[in-house]
C-alpha positions as CSV (number, residue, x, y, z in Angstrom):
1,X,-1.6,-109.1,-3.5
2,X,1.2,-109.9,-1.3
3,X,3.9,-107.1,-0.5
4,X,7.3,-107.9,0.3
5,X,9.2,-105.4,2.2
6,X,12.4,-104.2,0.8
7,X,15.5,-105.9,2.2
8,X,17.0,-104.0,5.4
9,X,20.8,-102.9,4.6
10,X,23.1,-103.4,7.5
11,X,24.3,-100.3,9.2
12,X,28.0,-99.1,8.3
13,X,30.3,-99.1,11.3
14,X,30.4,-96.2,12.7
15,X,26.5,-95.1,12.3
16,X,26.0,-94.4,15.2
17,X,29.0,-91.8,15.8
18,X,28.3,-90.2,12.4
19,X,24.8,-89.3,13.1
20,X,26.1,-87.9,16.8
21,X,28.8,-85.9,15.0
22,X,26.4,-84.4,12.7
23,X,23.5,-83.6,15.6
24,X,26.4,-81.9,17.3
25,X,27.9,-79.6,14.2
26,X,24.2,-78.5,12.6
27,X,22.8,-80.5,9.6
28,X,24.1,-77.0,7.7
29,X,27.8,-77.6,8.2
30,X,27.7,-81.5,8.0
31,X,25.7,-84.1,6.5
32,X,25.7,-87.8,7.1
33,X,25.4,-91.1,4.5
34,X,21.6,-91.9,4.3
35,X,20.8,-88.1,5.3
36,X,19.8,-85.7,2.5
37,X,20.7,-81.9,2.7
38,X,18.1,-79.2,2.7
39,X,15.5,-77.9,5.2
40,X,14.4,-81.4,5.8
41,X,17.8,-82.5,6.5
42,X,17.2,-82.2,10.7
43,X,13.6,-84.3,10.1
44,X,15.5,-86.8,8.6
45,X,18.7,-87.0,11.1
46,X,16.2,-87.6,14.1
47,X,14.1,-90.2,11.8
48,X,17.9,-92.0,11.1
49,X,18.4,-91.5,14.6
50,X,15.5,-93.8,16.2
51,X,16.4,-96.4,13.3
52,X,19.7,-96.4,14.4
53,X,18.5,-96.7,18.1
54,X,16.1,-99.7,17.3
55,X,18.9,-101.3,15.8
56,X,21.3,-100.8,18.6
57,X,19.1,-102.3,21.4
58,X,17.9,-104.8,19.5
59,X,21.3,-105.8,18.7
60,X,22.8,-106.4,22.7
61,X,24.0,-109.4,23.2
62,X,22.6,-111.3,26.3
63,X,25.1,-110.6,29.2
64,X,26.1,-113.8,31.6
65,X,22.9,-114.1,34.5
66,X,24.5,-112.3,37.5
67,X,24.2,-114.1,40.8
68,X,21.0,-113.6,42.6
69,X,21.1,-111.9,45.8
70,X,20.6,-114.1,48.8
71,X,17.2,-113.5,50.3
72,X,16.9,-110.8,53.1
73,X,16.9,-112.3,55.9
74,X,14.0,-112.1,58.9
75,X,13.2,-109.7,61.5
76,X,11.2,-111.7,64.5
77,X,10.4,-108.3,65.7
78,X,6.3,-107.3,66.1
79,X,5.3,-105.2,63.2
80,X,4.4,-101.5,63.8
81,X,0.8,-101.0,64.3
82,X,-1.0,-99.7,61.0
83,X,-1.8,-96.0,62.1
84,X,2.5,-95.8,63.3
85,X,3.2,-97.1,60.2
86,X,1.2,-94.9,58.0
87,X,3.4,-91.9,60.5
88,X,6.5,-92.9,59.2
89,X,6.0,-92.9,55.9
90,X,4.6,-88.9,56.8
91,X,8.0,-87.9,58.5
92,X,10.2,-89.2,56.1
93,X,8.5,-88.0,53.4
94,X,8.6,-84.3,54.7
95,X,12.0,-82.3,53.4
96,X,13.2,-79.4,55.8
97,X,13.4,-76.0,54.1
98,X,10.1,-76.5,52.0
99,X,8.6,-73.7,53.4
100,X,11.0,-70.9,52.4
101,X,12.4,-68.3,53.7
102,X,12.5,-67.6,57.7
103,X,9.4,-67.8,58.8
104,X,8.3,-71.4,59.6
105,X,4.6,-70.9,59.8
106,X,2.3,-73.2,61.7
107,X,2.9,-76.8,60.4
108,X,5.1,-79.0,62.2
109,X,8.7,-79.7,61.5
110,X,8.7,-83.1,60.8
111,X,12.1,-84.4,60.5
112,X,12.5,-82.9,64.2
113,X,10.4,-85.1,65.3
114,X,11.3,-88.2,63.6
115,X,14.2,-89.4,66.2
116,X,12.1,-88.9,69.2
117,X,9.2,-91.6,66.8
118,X,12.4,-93.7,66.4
119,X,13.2,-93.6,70.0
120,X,9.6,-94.8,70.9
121,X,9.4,-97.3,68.8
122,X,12.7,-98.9,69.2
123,X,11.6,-98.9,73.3
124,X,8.6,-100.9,71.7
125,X,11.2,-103.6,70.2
126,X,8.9,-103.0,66.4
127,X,10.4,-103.8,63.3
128,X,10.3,-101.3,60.8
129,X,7.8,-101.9,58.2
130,X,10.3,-103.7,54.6
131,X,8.8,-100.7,52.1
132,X,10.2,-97.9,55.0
133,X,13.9,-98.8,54.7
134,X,14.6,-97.0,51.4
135,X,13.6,-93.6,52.6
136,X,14.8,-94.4,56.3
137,X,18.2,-95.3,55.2
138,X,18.2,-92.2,52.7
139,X,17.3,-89.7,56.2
140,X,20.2,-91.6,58.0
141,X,22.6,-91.3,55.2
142,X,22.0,-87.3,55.6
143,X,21.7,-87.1,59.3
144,X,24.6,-88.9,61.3
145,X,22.6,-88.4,64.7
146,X,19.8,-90.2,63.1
147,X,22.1,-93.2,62.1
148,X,22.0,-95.0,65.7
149,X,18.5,-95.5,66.3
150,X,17.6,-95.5,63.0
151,X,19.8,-98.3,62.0
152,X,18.3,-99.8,65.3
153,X,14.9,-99.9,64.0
154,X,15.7,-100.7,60.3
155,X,17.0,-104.2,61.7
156,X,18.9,-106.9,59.5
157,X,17.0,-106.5,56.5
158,X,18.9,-102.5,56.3
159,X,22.1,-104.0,56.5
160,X,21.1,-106.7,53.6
161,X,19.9,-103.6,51.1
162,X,23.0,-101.7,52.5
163,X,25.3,-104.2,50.2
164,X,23.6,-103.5,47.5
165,X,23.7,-99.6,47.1
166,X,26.8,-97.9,47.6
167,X,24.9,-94.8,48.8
168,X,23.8,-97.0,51.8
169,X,27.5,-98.3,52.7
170,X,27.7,-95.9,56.0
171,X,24.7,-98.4,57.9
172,X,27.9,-101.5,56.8
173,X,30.2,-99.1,58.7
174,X,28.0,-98.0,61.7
175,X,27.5,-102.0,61.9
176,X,30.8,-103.9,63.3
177,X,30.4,-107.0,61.5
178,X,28.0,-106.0,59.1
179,X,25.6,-107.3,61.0
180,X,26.9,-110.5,62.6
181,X,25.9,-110.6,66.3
182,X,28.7,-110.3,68.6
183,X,29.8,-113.7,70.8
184,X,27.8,-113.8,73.5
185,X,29.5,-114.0,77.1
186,X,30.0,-118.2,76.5
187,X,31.8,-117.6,73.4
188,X,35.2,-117.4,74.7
189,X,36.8,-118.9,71.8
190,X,34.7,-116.8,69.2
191,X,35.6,-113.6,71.9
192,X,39.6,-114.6,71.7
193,X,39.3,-115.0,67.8
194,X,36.9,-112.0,66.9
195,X,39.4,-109.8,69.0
196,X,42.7,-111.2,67.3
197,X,41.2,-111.1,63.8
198,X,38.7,-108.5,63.5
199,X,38.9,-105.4,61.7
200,X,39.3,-102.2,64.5
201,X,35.3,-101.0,64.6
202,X,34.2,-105.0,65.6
203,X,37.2,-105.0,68.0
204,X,36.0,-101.8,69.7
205,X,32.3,-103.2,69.5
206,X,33.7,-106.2,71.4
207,X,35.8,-104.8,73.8
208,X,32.4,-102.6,74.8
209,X,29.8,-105.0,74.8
210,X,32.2,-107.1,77.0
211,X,33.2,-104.2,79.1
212,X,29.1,-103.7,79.8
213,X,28.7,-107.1,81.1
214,X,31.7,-108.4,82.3
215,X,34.6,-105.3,83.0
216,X,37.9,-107.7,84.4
217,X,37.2,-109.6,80.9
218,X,37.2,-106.7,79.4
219,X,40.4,-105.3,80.9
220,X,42.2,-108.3,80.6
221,X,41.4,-108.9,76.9
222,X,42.9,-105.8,76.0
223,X,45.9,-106.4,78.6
224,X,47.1,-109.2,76.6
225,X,47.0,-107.1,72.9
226,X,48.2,-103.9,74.6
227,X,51.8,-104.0,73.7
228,X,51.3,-104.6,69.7
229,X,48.4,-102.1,69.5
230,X,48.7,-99.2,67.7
231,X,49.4,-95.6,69.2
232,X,45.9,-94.4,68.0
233,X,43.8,-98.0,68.2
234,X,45.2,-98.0,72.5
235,X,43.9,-94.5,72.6
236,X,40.2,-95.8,71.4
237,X,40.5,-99.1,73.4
238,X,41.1,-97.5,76.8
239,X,38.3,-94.6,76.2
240,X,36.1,-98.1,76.5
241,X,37.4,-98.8,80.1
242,X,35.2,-95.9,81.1
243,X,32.1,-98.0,81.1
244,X,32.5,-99.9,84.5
245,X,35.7,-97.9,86.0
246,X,36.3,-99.1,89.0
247,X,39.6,-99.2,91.2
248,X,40.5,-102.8,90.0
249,X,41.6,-100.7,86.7
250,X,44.1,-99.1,88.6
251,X,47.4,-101.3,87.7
252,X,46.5,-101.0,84.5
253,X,45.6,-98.0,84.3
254,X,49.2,-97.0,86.1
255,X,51.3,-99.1,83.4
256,X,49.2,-96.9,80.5
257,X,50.7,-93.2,82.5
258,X,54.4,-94.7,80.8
259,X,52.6,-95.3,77.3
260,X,54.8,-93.9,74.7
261,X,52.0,-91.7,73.3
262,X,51.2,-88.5,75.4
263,X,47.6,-88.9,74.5
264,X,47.1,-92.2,75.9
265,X,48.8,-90.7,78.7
266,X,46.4,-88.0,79.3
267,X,43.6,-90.3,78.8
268,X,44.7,-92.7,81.5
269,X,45.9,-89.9,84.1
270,X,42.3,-88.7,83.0
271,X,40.8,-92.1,84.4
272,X,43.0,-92.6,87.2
273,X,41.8,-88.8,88.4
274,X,38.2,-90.1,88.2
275,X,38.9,-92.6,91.1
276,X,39.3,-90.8,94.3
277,X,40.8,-93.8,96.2
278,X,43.9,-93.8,93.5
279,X,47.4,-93.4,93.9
280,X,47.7,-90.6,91.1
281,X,44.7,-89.0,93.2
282,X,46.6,-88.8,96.1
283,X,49.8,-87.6,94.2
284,X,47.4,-84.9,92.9
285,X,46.0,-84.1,96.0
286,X,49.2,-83.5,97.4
287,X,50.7,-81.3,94.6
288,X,47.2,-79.3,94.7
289,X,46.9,-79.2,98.5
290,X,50.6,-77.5,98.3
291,X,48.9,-74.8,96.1
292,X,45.4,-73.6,98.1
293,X,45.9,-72.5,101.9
294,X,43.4,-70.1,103.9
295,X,44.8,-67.0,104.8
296,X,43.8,-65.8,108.2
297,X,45.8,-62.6,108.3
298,X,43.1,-60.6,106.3
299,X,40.7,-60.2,108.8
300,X,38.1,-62.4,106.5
301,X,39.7,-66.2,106.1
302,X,40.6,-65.8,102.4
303,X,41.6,-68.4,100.1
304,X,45.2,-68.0,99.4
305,X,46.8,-69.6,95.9
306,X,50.1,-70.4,94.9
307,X,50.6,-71.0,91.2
308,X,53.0,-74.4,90.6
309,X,56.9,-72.9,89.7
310,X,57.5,-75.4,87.3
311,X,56.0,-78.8,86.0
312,X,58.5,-81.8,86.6
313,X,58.5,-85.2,85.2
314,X,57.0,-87.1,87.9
315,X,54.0,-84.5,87.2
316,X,53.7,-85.0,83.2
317,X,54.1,-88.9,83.9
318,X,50.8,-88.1,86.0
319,X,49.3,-86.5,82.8
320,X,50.3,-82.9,83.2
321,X,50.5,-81.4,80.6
322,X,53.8,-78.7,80.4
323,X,52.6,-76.7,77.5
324,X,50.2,-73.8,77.8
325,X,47.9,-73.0,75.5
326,X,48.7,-69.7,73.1
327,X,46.9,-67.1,75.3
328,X,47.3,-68.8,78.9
329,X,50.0,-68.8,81.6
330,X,51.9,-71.7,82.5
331,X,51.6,-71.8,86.0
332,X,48.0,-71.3,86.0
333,X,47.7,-73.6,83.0
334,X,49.7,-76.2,85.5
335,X,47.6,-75.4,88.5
336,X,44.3,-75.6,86.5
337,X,45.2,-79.5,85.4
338,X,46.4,-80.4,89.8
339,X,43.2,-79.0,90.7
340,X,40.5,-80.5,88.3
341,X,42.6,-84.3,88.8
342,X,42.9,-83.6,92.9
343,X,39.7,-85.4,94.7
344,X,37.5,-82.3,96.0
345,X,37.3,-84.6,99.2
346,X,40.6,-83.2,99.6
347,X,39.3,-79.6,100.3
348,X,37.2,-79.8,103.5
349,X,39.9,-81.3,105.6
350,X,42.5,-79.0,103.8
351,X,40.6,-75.4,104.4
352,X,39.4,-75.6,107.9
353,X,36.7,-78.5,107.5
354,X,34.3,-76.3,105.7
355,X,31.2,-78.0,103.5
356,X,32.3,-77.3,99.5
357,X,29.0,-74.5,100.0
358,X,31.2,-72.6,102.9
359,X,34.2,-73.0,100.3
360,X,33.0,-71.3,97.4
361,X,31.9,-69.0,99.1
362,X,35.0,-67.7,100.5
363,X,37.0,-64.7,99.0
364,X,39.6,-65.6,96.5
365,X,43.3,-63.8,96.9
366,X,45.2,-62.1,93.9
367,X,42.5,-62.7,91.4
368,X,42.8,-66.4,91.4
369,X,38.9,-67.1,91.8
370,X,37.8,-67.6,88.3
371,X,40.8,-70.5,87.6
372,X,40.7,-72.0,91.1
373,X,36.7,-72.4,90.4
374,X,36.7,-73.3,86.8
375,X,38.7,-75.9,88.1
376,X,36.7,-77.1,90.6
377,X,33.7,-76.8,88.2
378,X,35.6,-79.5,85.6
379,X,36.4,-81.6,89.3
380,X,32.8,-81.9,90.2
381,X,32.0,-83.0,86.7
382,X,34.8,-85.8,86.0
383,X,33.7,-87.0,89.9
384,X,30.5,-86.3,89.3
385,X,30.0,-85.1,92.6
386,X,26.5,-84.1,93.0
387,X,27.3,-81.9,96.3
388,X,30.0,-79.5,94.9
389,X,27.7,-79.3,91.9
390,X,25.0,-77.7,93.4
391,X,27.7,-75.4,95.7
392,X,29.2,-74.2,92.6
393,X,25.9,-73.7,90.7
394,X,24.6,-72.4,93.5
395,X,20.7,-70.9,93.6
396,X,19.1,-70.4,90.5
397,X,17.5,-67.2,91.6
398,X,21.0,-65.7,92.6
399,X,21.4,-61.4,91.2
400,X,23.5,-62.6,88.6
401,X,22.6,-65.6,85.9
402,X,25.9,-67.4,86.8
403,X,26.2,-69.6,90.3
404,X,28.9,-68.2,91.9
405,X,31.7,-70.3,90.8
406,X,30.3,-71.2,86.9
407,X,32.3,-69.6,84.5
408,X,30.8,-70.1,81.5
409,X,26.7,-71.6,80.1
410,X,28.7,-74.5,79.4
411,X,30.0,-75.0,82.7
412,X,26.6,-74.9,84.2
413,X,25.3,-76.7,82.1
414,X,27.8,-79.7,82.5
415,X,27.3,-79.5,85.9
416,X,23.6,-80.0,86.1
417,X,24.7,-83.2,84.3
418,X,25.6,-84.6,87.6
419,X,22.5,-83.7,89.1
420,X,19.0,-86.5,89.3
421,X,16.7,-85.1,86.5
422,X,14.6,-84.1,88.9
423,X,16.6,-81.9,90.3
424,X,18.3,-80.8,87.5
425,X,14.8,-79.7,86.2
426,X,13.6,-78.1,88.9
427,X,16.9,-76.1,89.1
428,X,16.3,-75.1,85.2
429,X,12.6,-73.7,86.2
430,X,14.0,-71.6,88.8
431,X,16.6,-69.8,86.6
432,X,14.0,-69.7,84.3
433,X,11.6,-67.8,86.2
434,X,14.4,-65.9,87.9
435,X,16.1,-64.7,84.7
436,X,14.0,-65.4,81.7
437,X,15.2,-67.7,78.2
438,X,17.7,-65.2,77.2
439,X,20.3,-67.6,78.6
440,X,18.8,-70.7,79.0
441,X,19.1,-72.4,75.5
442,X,22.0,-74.8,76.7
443,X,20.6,-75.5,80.2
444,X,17.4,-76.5,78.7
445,X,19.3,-79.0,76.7
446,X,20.4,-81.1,79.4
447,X,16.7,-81.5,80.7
448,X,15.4,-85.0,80.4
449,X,12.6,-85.0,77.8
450,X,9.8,-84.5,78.3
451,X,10.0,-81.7,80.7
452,X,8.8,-81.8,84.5
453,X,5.9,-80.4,85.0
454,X,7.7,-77.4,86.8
455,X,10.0,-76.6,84.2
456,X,7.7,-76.9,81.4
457,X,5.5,-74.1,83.3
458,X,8.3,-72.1,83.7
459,X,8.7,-72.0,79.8
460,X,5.6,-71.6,78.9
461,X,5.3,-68.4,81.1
462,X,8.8,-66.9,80.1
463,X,7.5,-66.6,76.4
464,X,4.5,-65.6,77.4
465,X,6.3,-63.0,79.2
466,X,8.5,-62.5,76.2
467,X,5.3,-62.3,73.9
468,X,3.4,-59.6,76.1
469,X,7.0,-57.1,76.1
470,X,6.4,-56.9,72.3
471,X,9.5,-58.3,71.3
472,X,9.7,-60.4,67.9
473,X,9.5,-64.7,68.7
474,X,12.4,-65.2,66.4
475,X,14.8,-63.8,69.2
476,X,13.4,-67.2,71.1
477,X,13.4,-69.7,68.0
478,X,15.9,-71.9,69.6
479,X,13.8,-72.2,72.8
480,X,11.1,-72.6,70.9
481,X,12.2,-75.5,69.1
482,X,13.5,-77.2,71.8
483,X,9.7,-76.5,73.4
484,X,7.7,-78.7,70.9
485,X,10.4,-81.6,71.0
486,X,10.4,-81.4,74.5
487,X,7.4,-80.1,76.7
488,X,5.1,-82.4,77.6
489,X,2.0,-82.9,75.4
490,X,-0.4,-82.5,78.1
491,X,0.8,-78.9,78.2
492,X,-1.0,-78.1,75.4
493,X,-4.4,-77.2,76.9
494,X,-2.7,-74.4,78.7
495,X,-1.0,-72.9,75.6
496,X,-4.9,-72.3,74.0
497,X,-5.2,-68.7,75.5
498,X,-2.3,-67.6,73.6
499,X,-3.3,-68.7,69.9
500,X,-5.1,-65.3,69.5
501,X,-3.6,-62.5,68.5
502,X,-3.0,-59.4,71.1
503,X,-3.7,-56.4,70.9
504,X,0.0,-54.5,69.9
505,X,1.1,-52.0,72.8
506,X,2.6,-48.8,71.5
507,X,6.0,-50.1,71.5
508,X,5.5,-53.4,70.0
509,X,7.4,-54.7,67.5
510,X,5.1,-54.3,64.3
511,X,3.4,-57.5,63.5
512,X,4.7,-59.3,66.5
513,X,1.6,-60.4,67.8
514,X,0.8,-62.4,65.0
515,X,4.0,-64.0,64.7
516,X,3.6,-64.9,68.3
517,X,0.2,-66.3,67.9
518,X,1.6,-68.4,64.7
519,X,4.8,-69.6,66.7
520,X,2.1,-70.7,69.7
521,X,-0.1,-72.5,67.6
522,X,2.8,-74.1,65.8
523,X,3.7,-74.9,69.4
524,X,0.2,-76.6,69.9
525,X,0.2,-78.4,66.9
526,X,3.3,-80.4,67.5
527,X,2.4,-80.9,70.9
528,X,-0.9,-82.5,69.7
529,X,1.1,-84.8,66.9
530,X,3.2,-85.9,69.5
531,X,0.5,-87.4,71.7
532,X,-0.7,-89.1,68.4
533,X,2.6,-90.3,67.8
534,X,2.8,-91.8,71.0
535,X,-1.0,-93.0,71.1
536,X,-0.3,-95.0,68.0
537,X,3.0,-96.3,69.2
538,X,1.1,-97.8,72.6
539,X,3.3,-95.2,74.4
540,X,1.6,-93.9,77.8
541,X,2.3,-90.6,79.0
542,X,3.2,-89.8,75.4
């Protein structure tokens, strides 16, 4: 016998929203056509439901064929090795805060240590491996310090996926051009027209690049826009001319000090300041020289200081600003700005031919020695003059953690900037030892990674120090952060005497011991993925 089956009704308009309705009120208030009443009423709803859903989906209509993407394009770069590939996909997958709570345990942070992997292996020139770019581009989209070299590695093919999810737009952003390569330095038609037409983030691209390679092309690109730029676009545009300065900027430079915007201004006084040889130097020089005598009426030759009386307009053309912060007094506020724009070659001839060491070191009149050295400090570090660096850092082992003319952590630590990284680390070690980790969180920061071998010694024995006076580790979690991003791998051998626990002196912290022995091998751990790391990237010395 052959069944037929019964003739399917066509749904009334409006099905759907009737059965939604009813789901929403309770099949006890409301019923629906099709639906009977009673305890089996909610069975029945849910069976009218899925009908009503079959029906729906079968009945789309077919939508016009969008466009196919065009194919993403190649990156000639070598592929990672297998075992570095296989690594990345480890350190993106890892999430911070899995662990909970404050204590870390012993397993590695991984995101830490996923830009100093990206650094190696964009100094390898690899391309990052197609199936990465998702979760890479996710882990730049949440960390913008990521972006650069993460974008780096990521290539062409990032940018391409980047235009299809809106999530991903930033990498468009972070890209001037989206991608397109810049003119190269034949290109002077493509230079001329990319600067004229381009939106502002390819113009400043541009007007770096060129200033890298080529400065006077640089300079004279933006001389012939400069008039029709904006107040805030000049601003950007002549932060660029830092790259290469050189005392061939100076006549432009000087036109910017009459810029109707204060800021651009302060930025080109700022520049012209950085150039010992230039005329707003020696305008500053004079002003400042009019301001610091030595007194020789004391009985010890003193440095003698006479606060500017008023700020006129020849000195706010030369960037001075006339307004004092709330808090500060004008005349030092003024004095502060003649001082850090004055060459420090000024001071020798100007205080009885002393070396900037003999300077510093002289007694300061009427409270003045904290401004007139601040100043100097901010001097050293626009010139970066290496020499009155080290005389206002002075020795690391000196009574008191501050050289004698730093003011501030910050201070000292920009001035080690100016210093080789050699010396710079070797400086770091000897506070270290000198005056423990308490304070040297920002120094260590300026350290090139990986560590010296003297400085990485040095930190390694201060929290060993720190471990045996019973104190908690969390008091040096900072440090010890910065220790398994940046002390050398090969360190790790020596850290293997501290992975046991000590035995807790009477007045020990309770528990510290262990803590200490999990931060160490924590420590150790990292140190020995790192060498991995760099072992599978074909990176020596790790």
């Amino acid at each position: 016998m052959i069944r037929t089956s019964a003739p399917v009704e066509a749904p009334a308009a409006g099905a759907w929203e009737e059965l939604v309705t009813t789901a929403l009120l309770g099949t006890d208030r409301r019923t629906s056509p099709g639906v009977p009443a009673g305890r089996q009423a909610p069975a029945a709803l849910l069976d009218a439901a899925a009908v009503q859903t079959v029906r729906r989906r079968a009945g789309l209509r077919a939508a016009p064929a969008a466009e196919r993407p065009h194919p993403a394009p190649e990156d000639p770069r070598p592929q990672l090795p297998p075992a570095a590939a296989r690594r990345l996909t480890m350190l993106l997958a890892d999430r911070p805060g899995t662990a909970g709570g404050g204590r870390r345990g012993t397993a590695p942070d991984l995101m830490e240590l996923l830009p100093q992997w990206l650094a190696a292996a964009n100094a390898r020139g690899y391309a990052a491996p197609p199936q990465a770019l998702p979760a890479l581009l996710d882990a730049a989209r949440g960390r913008t310090d990521l972006r650069p070299a993460a974008l780096a590695f990521a290539g062409p093919r990032a940018l391409w996926l980047a235009r299809l999810n809106p999530d991903w737009r930033f990498a468009l952003r972070a890209a001037p051009g989206s991608g397109a390569a810049l003119p190269g330095p034949g290109e002077a038609e493509r230079i001329r027209e990319l600067w004229e037409e381009g939106l502002f983030a390819e113009r400043v691209a541009l007007l770096a690049a060129l200033r890298e390679r080529d400065p006077a092309a640089a300079r004279e690109l933006l001389a012939g826009t400069w008039a029709t730029e904006r107040a805030e676009d000049r601003l950007m545009f002549l932060d660029s001319l830092r790259t290469g300065l050189a005392p061939e900027d100076e006549p432009f430079l000087e036109q910017a000090l009459a810029d109707r915007s204060r800021n651009v201004r302060a930025t080109a006084a700022e520049l012209l300041s950085a150039l010992p040889g230039s005329a707003l130097a020696a305008r500053m020089a004079d002003r400042a020289a009019a301001c610091v005598a030595v007194d020789h009426t004391l009985g010890t030759p003193t440095i003698a200081v006479e606060a500017p009386h008023e700020c006129d307009a020849a000195m706010e053309r030369d960037g001075v600003v006339p307004k004092a912060p709330s808090g500060r007094g004008e005349r030092s506020w003024w004095l502060g700005q003649l001082l850090e724009a004055a060459p420090l070659g000024t001071w020798p001839a100007r205080l009885g031919g002393r070396t900037p060491e003999e300077i510093v070191a002289l007694p300061v009149a009427d409270g003045w020695q904290g401004e007139l050295h601040a100043a100097w400090c901010r001097a050293a570090v626009r010139q970066r003059d290496a020499r009155w660096a080290r005389a206002l850092l002075g020795a690391p082992a000196a009574p008191e953690a501050g050289g004698p003319g730093a003011v501030s952590l910050a201070e000292r630590a920009r001035l080690l900037g100016t210093l080789g990284a050699a010396e710079r680390a070797d400086w770091v070690a000897g506070f270290i030892s000198a005056h423990g980790l308490s304070e040297a969180f920002q120094l260590l920061g300026v350290c090139a990674v990986p560590w010296a071998a003297p400085l990485g010694r040095a930190v390694v024995d201060a929290l060993n120090i720190a471990r045996d006076a019973g104190s908690y580790p969390w008091s040096f979690s900072g440090v010890m952060g910065l220790a398994e991003r940046c002390l050398d791998p090969a360190e790790a051998s020596r850290l293997d005497g501290l992975l046991a626990v000590p035995d807790e002196a009477r007045d020990a912290s309770p528990g510290a011991g262990g803590y200490w022995a999990e931060a160490f091998q924590r420590l150790v751990t990292t140190l020995r993925l790192r060498a991995a790391m760099a072992e599978e990237l074909g990176v020596l010395g790790g």
